[in-house]
C-alpha positions as CSV (number, residue, x, y, z in Angstrom):
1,X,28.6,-19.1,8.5
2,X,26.1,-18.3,11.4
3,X,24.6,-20.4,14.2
4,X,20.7,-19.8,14.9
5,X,18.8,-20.2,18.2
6,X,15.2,-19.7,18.6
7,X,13.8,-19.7,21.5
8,X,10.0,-19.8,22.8
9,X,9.7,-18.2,19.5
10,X,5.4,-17.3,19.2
11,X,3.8,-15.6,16.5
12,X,-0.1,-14.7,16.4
13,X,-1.9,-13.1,13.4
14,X,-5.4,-11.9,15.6
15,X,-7.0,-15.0,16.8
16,X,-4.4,-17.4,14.8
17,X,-1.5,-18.8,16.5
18,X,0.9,-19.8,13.9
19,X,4.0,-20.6,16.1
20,X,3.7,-22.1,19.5
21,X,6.9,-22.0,21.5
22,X,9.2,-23.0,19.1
23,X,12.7,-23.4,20.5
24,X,15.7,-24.4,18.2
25,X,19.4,-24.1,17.0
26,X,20.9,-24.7,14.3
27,X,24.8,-25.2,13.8
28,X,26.7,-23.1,12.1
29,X,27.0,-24.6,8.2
30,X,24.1,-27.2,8.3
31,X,21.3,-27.7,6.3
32,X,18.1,-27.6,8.0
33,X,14.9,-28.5,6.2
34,X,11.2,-27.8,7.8
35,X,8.7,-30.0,6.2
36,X,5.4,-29.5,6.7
37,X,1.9,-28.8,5.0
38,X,0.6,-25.6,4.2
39,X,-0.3,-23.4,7.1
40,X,1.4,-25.1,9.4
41,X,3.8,-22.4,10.3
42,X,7.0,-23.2,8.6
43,X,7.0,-20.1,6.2
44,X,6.2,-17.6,9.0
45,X,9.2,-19.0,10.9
46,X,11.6,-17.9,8.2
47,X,10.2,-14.5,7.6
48,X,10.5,-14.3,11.9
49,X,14.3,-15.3,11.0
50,X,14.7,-12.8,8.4
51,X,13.0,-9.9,9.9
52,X,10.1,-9.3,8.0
53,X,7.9,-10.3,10.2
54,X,8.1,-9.6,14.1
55,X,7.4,-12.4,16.9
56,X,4.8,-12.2,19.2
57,X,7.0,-13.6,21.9
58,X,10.6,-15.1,22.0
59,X,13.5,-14.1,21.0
60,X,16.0,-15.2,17.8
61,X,19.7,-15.1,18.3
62,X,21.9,-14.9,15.1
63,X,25.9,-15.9,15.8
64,X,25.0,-15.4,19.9
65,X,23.5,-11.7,19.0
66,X,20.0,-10.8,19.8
67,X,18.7,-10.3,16.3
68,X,15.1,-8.7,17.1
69,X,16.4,-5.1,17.1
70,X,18.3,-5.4,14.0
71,X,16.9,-4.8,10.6
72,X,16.9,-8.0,7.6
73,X,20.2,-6.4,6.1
74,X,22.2,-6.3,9.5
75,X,21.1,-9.7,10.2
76,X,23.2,-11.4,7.8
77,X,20.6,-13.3,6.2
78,X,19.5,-13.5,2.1
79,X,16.2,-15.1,1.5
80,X,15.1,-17.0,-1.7
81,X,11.7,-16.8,-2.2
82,X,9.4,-19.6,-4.0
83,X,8.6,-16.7,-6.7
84,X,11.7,-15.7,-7.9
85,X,10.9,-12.0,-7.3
86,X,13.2,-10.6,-10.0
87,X,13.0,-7.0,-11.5
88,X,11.3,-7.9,-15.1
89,X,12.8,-4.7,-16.5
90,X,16.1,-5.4,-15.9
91,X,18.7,-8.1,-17.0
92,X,20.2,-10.8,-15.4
93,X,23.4,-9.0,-14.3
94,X,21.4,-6.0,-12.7
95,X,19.1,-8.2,-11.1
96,X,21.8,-10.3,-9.6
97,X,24.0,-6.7,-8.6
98,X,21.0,-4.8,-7.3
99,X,21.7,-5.7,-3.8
100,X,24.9,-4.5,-3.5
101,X,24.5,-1.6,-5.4
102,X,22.2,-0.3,-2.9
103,X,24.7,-1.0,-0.6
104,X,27.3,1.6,-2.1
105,X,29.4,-1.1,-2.7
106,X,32.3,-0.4,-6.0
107,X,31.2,-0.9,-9.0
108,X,34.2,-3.5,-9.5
109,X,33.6,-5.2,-6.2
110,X,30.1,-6.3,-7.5
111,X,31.1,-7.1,-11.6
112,X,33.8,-9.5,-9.6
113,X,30.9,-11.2,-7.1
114,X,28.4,-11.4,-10.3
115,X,30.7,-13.0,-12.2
116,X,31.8,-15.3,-9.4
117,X,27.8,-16.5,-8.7
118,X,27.5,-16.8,-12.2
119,X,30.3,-19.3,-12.7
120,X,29.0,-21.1,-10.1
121,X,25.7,-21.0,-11.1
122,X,26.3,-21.8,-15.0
123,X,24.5,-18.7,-15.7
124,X,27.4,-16.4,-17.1
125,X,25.5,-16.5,-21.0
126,X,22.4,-15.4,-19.6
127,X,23.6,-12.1,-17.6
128,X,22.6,-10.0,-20.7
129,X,19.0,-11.2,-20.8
130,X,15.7,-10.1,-18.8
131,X,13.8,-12.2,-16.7
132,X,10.9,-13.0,-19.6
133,X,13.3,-14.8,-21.8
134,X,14.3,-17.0,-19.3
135,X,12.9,-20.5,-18.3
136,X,11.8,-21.4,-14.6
137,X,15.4,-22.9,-13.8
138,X,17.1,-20.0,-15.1
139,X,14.8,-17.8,-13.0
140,X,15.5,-19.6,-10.5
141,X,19.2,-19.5,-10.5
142,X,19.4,-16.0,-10.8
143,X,17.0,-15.5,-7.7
144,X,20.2,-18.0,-6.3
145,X,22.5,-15.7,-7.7
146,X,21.5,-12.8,-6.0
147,X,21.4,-14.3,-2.8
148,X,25.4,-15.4,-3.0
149,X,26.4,-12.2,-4.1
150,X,25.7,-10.7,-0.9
151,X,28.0,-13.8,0.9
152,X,25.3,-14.1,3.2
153,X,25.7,-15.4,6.8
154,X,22.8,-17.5,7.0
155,X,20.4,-18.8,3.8
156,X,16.2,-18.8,3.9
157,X,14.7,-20.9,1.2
158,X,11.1,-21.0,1.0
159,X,9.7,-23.0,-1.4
160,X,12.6,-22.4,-4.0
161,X,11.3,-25.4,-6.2
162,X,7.6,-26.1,-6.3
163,X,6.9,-23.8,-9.0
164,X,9.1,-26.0,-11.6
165,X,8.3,-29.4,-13.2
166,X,9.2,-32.7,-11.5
167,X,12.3,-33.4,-13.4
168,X,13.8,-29.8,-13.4
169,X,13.3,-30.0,-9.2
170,X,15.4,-33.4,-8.9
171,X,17.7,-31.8,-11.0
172,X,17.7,-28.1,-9.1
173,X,18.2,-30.5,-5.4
174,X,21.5,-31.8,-6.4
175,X,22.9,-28.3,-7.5
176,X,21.1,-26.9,-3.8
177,X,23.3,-29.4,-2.2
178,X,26.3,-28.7,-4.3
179,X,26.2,-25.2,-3.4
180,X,26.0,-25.6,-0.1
181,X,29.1,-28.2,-0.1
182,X,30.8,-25.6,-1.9
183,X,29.6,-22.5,-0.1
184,X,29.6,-24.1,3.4
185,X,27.1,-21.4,4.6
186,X,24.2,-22.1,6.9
187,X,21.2,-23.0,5.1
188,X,17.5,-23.2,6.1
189,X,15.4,-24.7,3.6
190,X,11.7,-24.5,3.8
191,X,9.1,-27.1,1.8
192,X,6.1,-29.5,1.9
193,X,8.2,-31.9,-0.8
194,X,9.3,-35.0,2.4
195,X,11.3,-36.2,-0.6
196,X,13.2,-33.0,-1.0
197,X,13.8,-32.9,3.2
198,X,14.8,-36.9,2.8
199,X,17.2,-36.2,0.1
200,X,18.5,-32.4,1.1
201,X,18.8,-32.7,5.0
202,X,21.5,-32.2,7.5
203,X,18.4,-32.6,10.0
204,X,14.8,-32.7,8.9
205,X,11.8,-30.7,11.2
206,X,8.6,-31.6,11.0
207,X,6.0,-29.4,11.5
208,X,2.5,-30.1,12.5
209,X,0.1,-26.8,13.0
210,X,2.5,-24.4,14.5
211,X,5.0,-27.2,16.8
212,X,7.8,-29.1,16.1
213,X,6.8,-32.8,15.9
214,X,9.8,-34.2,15.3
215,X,13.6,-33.4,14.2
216,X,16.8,-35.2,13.4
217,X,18.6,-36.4,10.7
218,X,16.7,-38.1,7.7
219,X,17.3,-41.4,9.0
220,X,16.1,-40.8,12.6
221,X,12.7,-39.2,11.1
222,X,12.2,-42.1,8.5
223,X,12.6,-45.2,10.5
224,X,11.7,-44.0,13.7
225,X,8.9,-41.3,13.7
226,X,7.5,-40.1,17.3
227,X,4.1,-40.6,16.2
228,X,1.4,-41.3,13.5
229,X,1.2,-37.8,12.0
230,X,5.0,-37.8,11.4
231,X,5.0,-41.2,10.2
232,X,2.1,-40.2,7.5
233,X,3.8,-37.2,6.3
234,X,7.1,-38.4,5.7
235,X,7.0,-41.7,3.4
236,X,4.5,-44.4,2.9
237,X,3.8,-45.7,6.5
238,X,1.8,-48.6,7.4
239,X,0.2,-48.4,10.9
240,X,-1.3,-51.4,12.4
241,X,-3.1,-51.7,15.7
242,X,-2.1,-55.0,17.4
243,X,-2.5,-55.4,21.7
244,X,-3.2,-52.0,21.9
245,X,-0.1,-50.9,20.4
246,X,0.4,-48.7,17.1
247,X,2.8,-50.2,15.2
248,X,4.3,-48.9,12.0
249,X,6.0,-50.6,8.7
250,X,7.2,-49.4,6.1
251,X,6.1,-50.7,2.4
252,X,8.8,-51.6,1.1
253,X,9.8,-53.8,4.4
254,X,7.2,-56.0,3.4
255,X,7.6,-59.1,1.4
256,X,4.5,-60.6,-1.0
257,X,3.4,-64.8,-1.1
258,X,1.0,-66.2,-3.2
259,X,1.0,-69.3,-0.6
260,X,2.2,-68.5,3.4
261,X,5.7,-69.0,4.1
262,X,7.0,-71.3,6.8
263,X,9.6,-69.0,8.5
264,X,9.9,-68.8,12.6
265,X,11.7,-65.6,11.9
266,X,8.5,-63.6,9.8
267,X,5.1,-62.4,10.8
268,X,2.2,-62.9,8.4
269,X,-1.0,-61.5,7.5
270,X,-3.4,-63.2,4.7
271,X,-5.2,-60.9,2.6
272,X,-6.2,-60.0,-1.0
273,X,-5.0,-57.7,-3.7
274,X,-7.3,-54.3,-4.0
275,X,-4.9,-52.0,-5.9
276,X,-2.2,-52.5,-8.7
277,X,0.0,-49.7,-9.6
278,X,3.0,-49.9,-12.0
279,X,5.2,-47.6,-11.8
280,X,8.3,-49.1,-13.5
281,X,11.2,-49.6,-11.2
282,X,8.3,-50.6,-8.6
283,X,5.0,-51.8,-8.4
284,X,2.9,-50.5,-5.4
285,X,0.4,-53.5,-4.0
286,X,-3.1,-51.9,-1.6
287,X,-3.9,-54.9,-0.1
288,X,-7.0,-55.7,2.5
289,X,-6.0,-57.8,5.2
290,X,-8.2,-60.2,6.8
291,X,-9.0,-57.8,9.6
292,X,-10.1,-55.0,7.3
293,X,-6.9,-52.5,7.1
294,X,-5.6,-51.7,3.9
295,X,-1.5,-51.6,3.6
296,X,0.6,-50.8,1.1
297,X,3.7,-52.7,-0.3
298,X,6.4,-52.1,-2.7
299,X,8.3,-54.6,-4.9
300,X,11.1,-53.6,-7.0
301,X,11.0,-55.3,-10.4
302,X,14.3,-56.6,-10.6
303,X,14.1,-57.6,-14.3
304,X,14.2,-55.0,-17.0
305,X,12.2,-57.6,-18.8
306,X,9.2,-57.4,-16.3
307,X,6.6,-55.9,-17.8
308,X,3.5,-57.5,-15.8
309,X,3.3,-56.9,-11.8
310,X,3.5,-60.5,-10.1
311,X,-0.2,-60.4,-8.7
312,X,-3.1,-58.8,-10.1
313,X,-6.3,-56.9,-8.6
314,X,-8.6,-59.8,-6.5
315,X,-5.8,-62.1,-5.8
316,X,-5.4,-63.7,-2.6
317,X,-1.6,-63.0,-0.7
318,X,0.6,-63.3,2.1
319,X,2.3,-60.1,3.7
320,X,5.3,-61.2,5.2
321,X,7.7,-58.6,7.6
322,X,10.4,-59.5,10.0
323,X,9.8,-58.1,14.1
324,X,13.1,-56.2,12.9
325,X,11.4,-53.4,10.6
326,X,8.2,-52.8,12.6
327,X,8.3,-49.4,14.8
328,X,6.8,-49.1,17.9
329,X,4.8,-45.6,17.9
């Protein structure tokens, strides 16, 4: 395992900043996701981490050691990249062994650590075949594969799922945070997915253009974001203005009345239905409120039964939210 520490970490491309002071550490075995949209830095801090790319200021220690004068195979570090980047003509087992073989390493050293990422990887029927006849998960794996065989100090993920389909991604999370139960090694996961970062995370960073907005652990970022861009990007947010103050709610804190309830302990806004979406354990509500913002609510249909949303498009409501789930921003 290896701790990370960045510090004042810059890098400029010409005229285009696309990291601005970014100091942080990372503890030795966590899972670190940066979330972020595109161009916002987050893929250009890994390739700063794994040394193919150089900073324009700052410095990045590796286990204490200053890690700018060493090259990306003294630093420790295996990177998986969102395109696989497997040699298409040869197979599974040479992909996964190419590393070490340019390391000099014997020849039964690396059948033993192939074998040993295949297992782990449910890939040991597929070493024989070439990267063509495999699907996007397989590829996938084996781009996994190749990383473990090295026993890397530190992981970089960058975008390892967004080129497969939604189901196959849910899937591919729970084996990312298997492996890393089972491998116990340092792992810094790039994406854009908040859902992946909600469901992956040790601690979550949030970029925004360059700067760290935000980090801490899923919770802290989901009910308590710093500000309005950070409580945008990760979830549904609502954000309502009220004595000056931006205050945010989440949708599914909020609680839908056809008539107003009589409770001390809820605040209420009256408004009307715009928006119906069904999306069968939930329906998601837009509604306009009497002062002209439009907020979103989720209700969970409890009944397998229900096959009709509760309110329709035009229909006068109530919102209804306790003081206790609104954030102060």
């Amino acid at each position: 395992m290896a701790n990370v520490a960045l510090i004042g970490l810059e890098k400029a491309f010409g005229t285009q900043t696309a990291l601005k002071g970014i100091d942080l550490a990372i503890a030795d075995g966590e899972f670190l996701v940066i979330v972020g949209p595109s161009g916002c830095g987050k893929s250009t801090l890994l390739r700063v981490i794994a040394g193919l790319e150089a900073p324009t200021e700052g410095d990045v220690l590796i286990e204490g050691q200053g890690a700018l004068s060493l090259t990306p195979a003294q630093r420790g570090v295996a990177m998986v990249f969102q395109s696989y980047a497997l040699y298409p003509h040869l197979n599974v087992r040479d992909n996964m062994a190419f590393g070490l073989r340019m390391a000099k390493r014997p020849e039964s050293e690396i059948a033993a650590a192939v074998g040993q990422a295949a297992t782990l990887l449910g890939i040991e029927d597929l070493l024989d075949r070439r990267p063509k006849e495999l699907s996007g998960g397989q590829r996938q794996r084996v781009a996994i594969g190749r990383a473990i065989v090295r026993q890397p100090r530190l992981f970089l993920l960058d975008e390892p799922l967004s080129n497969l389909d939604a189901g196959l991604r849910i899937h591919m999370r729970h084996e990312f945070a298997r492996l890393h139960r089972e491998l116990k090694t340092t792992m810094i996961y790039v994406t854009h997915d908040q859902e992946e970062a909600l469901t992956m995370s040790d601690r979550i960073a949030v970029f925004d253009q360059g700067e760290i907005a935000q980090i801490g652990t899923p919770a802290d970022v989901y009910e308590r974001p710093v500000n309005p861009y950070v409580a945008k990007f990760v979830g549904l947010s609502n954000l309502l203005t009220r004595d000056g103050r931006t205050l945010m709610v989440r949708p599914e804190k909020l609680r839908l009345y056809d008539m107003s309830p009589e409770s001390q302990s809820m605040e209420t806004l009256a408004g009307q239905v715009v928006d119906v979406v069904y999306v069968g354990l939930m329906t998601r509500y837009i509604i306009r409120t009497q002062e002209g913002d439009d907020i979103t609510a989720l209700e969970l249909n409890a009944r397998a039964s229900q096959s009709q949303p509760r309110f329709t498009r035009g229909q006068p409501v109530w919102v209804g939210y306790s003081p206790d789930s609104v954030h102060v921003l």
